[in-house]
Short mmCIF file of the C-alpha atoms (twelve columns), coordinates in Angstrom:
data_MODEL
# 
_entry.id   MODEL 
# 
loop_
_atom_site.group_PDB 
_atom_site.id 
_atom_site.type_symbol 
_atom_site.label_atom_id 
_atom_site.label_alt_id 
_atom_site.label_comp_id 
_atom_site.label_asym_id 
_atom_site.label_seq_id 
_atom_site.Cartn_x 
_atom_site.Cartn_y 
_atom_site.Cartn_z 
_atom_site.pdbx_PDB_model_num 
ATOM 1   C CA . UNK A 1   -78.080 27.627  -11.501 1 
ATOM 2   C CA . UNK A 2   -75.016 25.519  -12.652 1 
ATOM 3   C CA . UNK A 3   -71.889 26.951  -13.648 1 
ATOM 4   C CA . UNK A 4   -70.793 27.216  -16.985 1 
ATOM 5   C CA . UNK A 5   -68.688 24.072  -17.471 1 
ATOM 6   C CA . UNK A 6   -65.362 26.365  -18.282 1 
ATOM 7   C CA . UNK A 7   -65.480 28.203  -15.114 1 
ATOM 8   C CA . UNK A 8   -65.207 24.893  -12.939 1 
ATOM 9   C CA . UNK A 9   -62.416 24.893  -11.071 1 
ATOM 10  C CA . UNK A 10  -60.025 21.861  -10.875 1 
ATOM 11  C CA . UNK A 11  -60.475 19.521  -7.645  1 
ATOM 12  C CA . UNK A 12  -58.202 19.569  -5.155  1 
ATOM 13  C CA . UNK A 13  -56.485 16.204  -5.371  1 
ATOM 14  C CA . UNK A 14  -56.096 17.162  -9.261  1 
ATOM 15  C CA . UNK A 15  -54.074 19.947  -8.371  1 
ATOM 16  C CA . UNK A 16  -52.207 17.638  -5.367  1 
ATOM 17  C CA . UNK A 17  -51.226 15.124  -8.170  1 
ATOM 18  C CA . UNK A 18  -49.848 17.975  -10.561 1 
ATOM 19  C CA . UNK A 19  -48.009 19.529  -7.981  1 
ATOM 20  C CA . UNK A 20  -46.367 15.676  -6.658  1 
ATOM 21  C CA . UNK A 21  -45.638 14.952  -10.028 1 
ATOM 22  C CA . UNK A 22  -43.751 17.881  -10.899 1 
ATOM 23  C CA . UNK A 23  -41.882 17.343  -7.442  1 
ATOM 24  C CA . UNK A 24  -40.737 14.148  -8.566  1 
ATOM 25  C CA . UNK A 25  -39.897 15.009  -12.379 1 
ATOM 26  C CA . UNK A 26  -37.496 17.854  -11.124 1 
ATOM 27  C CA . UNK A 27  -35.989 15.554  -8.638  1 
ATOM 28  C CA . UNK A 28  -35.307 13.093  -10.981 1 
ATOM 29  C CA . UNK A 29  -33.671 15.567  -13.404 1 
ATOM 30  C CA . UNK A 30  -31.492 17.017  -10.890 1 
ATOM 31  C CA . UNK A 31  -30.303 13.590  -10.482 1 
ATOM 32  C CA . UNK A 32  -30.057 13.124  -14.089 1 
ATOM 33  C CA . UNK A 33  -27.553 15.798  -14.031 1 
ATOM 34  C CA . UNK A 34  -25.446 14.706  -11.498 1 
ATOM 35  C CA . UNK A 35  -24.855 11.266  -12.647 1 
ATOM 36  C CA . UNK A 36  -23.906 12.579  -15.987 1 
ATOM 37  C CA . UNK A 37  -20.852 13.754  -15.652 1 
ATOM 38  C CA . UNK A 38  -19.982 10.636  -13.542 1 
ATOM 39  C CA . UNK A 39  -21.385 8.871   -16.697 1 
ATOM 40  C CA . UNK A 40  -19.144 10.553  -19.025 1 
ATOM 41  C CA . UNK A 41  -15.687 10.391  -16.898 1 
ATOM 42  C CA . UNK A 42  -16.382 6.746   -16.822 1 
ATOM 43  C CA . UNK A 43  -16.754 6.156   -20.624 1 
ATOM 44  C CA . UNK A 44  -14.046 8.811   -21.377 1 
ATOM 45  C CA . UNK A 45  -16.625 10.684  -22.835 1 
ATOM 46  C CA . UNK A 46  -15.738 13.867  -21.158 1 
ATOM 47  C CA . UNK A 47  -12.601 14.876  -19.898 1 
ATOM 48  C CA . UNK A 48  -12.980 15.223  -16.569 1 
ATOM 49  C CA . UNK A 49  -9.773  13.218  -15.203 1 
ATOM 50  C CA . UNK A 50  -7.020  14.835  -13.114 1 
ATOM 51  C CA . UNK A 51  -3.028  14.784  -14.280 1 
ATOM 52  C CA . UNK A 52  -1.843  11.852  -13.763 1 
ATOM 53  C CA . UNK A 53  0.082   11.199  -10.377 1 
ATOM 54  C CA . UNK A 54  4.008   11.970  -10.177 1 
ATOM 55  C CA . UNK A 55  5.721   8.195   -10.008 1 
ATOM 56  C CA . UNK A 56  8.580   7.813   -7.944  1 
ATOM 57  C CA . UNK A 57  11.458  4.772   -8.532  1 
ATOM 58  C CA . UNK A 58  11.545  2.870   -5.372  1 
ATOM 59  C CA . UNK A 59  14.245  0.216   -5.170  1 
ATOM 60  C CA . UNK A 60  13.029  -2.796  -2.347  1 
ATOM 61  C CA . UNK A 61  15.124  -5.499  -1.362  1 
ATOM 62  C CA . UNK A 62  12.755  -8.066  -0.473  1 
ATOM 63  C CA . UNK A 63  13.175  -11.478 1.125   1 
ATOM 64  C CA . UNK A 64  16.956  -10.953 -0.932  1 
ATOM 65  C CA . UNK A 65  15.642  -10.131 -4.048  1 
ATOM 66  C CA . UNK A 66  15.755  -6.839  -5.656  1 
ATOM 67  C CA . UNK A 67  12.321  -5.204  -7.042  1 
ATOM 68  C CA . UNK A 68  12.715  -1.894  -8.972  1 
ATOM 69  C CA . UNK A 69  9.140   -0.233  -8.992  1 
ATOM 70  C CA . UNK A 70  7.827   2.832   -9.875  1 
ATOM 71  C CA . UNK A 71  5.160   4.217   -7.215  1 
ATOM 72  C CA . UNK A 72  3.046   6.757   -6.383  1 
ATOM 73  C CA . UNK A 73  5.005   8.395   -2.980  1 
ATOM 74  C CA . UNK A 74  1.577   8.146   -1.277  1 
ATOM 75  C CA . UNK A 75  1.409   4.014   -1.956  1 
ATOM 76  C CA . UNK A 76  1.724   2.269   1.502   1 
ATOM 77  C CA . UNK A 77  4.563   -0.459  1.617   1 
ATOM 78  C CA . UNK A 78  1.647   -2.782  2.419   1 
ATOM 79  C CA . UNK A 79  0.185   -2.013  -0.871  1 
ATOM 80  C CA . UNK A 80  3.118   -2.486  -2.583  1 
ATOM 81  C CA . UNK A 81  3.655   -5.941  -1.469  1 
ATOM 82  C CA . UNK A 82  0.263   -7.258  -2.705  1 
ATOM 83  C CA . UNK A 83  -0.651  -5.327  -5.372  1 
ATOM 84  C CA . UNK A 84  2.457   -4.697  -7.333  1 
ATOM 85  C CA . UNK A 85  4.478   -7.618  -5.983  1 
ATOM 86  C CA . UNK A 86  1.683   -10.356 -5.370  1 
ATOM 87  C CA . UNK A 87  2.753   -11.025 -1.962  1 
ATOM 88  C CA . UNK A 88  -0.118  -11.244 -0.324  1 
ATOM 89  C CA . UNK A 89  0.748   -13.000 2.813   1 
ATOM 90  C CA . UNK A 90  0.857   -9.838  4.616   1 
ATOM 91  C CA . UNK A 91  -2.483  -9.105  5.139   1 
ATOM 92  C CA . UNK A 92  -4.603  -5.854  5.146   1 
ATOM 93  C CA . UNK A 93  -7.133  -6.539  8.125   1 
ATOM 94  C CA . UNK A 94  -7.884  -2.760  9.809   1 
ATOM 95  C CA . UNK A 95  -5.338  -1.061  7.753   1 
ATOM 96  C CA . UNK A 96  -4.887  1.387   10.237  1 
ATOM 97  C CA . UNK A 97  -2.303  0.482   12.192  1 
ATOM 98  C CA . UNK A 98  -3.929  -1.596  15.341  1 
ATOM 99  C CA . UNK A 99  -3.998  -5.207  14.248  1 
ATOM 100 C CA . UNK A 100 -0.411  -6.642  13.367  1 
ATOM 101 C CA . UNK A 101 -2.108  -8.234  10.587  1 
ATOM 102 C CA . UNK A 102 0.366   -6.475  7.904   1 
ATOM 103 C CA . UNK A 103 3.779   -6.256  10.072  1 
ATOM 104 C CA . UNK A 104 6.839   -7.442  8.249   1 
ATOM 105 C CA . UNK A 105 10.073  -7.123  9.319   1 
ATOM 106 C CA . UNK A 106 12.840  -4.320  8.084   1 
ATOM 107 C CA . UNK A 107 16.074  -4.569  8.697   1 
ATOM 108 C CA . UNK A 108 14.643  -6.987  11.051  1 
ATOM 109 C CA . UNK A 109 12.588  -4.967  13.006  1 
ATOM 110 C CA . UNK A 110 9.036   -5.597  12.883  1 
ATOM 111 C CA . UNK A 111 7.176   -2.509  11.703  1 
ATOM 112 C CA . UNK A 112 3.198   -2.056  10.530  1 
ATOM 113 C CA . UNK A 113 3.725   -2.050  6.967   1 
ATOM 114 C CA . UNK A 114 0.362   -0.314  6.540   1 
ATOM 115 C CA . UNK A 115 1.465   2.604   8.038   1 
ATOM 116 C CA . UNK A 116 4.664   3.309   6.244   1 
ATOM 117 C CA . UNK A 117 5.457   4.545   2.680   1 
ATOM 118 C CA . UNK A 118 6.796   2.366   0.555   1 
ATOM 119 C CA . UNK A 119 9.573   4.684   -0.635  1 
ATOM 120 C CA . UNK A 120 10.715  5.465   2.733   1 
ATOM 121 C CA . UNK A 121 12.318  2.005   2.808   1 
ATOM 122 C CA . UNK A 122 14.598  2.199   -0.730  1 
ATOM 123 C CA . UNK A 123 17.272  -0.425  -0.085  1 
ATOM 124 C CA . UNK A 124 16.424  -1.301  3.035   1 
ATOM 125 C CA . UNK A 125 16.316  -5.407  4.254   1 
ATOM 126 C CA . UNK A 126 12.527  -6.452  3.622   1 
ATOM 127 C CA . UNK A 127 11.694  -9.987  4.992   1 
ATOM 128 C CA . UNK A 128 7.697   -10.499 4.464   1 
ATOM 129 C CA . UNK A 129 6.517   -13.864 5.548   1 
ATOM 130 C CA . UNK A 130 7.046   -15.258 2.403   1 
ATOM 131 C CA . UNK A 131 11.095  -14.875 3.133   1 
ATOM 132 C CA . UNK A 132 11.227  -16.645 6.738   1 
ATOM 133 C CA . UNK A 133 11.287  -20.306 5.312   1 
ATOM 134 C CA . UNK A 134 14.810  -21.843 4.139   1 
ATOM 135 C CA . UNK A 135 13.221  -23.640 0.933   1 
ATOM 136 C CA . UNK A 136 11.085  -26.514 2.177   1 
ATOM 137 C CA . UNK A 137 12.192  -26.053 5.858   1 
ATOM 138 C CA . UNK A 138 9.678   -24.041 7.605   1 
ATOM 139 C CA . UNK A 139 11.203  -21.411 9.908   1 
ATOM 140 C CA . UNK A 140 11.579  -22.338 13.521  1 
ATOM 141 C CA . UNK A 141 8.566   -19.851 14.185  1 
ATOM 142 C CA . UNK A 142 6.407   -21.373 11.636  1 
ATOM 143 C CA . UNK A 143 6.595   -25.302 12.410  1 
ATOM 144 C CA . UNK A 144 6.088   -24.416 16.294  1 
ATOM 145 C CA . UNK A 145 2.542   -22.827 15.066  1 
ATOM 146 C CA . UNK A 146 1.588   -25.469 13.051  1 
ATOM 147 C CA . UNK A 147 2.415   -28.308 15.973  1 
ATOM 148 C CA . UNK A 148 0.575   -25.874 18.706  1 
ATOM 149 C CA . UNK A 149 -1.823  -25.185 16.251  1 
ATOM 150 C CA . UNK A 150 -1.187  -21.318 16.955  1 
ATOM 151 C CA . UNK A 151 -4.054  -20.482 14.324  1 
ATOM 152 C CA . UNK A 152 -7.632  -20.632 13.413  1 
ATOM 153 C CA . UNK A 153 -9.002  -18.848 10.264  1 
ATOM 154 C CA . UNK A 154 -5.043  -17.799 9.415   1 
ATOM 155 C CA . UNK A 155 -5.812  -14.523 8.777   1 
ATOM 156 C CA . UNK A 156 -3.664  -12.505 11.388  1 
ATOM 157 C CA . UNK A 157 -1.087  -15.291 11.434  1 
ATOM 158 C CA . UNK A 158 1.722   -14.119 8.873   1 
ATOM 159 C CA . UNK A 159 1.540   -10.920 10.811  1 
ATOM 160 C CA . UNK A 160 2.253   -12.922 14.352  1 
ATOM 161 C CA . UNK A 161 4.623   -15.096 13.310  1 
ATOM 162 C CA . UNK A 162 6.717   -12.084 12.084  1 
ATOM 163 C CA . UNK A 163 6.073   -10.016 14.979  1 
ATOM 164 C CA . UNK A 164 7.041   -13.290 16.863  1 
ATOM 165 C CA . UNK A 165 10.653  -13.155 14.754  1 
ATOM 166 C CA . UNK A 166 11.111  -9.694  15.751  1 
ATOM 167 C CA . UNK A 167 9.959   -9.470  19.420  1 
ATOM 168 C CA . UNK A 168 12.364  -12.562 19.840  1 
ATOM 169 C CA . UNK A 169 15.427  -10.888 18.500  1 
ATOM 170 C CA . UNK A 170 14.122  -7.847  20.702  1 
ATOM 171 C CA . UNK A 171 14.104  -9.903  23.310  1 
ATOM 172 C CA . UNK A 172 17.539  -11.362 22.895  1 
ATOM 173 C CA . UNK A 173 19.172  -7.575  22.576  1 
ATOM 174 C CA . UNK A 174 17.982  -6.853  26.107  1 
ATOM 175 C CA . UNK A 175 15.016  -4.565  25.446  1 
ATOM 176 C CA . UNK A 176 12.957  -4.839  27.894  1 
ATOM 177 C CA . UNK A 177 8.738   -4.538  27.659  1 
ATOM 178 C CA . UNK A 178 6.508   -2.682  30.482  1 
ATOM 179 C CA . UNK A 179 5.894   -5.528  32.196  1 
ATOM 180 C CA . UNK A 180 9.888   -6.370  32.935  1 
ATOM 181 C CA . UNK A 181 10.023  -6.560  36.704  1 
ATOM 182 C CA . UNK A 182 14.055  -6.703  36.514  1 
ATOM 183 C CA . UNK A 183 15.922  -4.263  34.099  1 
ATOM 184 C CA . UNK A 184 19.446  -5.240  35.519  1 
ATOM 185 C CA . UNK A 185 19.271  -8.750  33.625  1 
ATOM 186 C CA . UNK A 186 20.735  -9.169  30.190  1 
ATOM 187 C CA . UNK A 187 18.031  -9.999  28.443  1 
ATOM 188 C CA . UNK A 188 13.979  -10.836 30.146  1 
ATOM 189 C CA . UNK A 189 12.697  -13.733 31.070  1 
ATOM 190 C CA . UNK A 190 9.908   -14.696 28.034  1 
ATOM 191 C CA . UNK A 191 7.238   -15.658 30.343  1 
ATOM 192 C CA . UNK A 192 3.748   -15.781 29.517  1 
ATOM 193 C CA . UNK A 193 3.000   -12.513 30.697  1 
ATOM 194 C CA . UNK A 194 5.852   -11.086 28.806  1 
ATOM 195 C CA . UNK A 195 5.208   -12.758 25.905  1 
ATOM 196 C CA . UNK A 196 1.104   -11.408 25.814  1 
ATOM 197 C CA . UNK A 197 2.745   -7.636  27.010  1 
ATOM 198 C CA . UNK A 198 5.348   -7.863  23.789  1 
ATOM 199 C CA . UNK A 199 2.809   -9.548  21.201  1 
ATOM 200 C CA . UNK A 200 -0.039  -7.384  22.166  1 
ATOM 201 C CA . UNK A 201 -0.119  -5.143  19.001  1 
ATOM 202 C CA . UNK A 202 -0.902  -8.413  16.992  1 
ATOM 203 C CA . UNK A 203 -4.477  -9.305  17.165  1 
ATOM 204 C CA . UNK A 204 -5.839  -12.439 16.897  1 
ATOM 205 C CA . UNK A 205 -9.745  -12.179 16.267  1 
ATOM 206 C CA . UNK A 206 -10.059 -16.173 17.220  1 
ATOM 207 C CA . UNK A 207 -8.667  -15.941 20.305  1 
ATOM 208 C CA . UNK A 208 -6.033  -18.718 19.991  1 
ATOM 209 C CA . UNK A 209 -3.377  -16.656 21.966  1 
ATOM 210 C CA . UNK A 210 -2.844  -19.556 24.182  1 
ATOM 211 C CA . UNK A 211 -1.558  -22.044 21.521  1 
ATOM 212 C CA . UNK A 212 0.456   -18.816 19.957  1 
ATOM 213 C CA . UNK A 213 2.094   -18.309 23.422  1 
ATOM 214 C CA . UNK A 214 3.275   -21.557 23.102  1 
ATOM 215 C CA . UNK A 215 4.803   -21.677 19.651  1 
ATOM 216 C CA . UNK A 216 6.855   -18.841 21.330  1 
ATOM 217 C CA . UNK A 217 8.079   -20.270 23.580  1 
ATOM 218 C CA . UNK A 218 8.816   -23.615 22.113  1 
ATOM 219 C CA . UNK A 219 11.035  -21.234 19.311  1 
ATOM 220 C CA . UNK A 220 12.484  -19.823 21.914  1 
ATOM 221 C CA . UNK A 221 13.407  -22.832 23.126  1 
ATOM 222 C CA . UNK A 222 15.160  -24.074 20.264  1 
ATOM 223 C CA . UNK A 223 17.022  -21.032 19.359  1 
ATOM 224 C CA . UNK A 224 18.990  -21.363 23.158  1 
# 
């Protein structure tokens, strides 16, 4: 005898495709209601936005010319060469520290300048690579790179040829590297070897450290 047609019960897969369906309709309202208030902070909507962060007046003296700015303590000095001074020569490549890519000098020491504060240099000597040529007269450094060809792509080379500046005027102060074999001497003999030991917190990702050795030296050569 056949069942009355109310008291048929629903087939399985019926119920499987009600169940998956309201699976997916209360995921995709749960994600609805994250987004929104994303959604709304965007379009100001909503106001969702932290105070706005405490500005500090930094005063930079870079490449002899003064810049008044007013910064966020936490902005790198890296960042505030290229984005509120458009000097973008000194490049951001790992940002942490272990290229060179970034290093400018201060007080003419060569320092990462992506892992300093800006305002911890206010009135200090900034020379980026922008600074190192006299006019139209590349620096000493910069012409031996272009005749050895001490480059590929370019990217790290702003950051070696001021390391280069630096580790030369290092180098002429006495300061030895680990690789000195003789401390008692004045000042170390730039070999290649030194020259690699010295250099080796700039990277170059092209491998031309051959042809940069020997804008070094050549430099080197001329300033004697």
């Amino acid at each position: 005898m056949d069942e009355p047609e109310s008291d048929k019960q629903p087939d399985a897969p019926n119920a499987f495709e009600v169940t998956r369906r309201t699976v997916i309709e209360t995921g995709a309202a749960a994600l609805l209601l994250t987004t929104l208030p994303r959604a709304a902070l965007a379009t100001g909507a909503a106001d969702y936005s932290e105070p706005p962060a405490h500005l500090e007046k930094v005063e930079l003296q870079i490449n002899d010319q003064p810049h008044s700015l007013m910064l966020d303590p936490r902005t790198t000095l890296l960042d505030a060469l290229r984005e509120h001074l458009a000097l973008t020569g000194s490049k951001k490549g790992c940002d942490h520290g272990q290229c060179g890519a970034c290093t400018v000098l201060i007080d003419g020491r060569r320092i990462n300048s992506c892992l300093t504060l800006a305002v911890m240099h206010d009135g200090q000597s900034i020379t980026t690579i922008e600074g190192l040529a006299a006019g139209d007269e590349l620096h000493p450094l910069q012409a031996a790179f272009v005749e050895h060809d001490g480059f590929q792509c370019g990217y790290c080379t702003s950051g070696q040829i001021c390391s280069a500046v630096g580790m030369l005027a290092e180098s002429r102060q006495g300061m030895p590297s680990y690789v000195t074999e003789d401390l008692t001497q004045p000042a170390a003999e730039l070999t290649d070897t030194e020259i690699r030991e010295r250099m080796s917190g700039n990277i170059c990702r092209c491998a031309a450290y051959p042809n940069i050795v020997a804008a070094i030296k050549q430099a080197e050569g001329m300033a004697t």
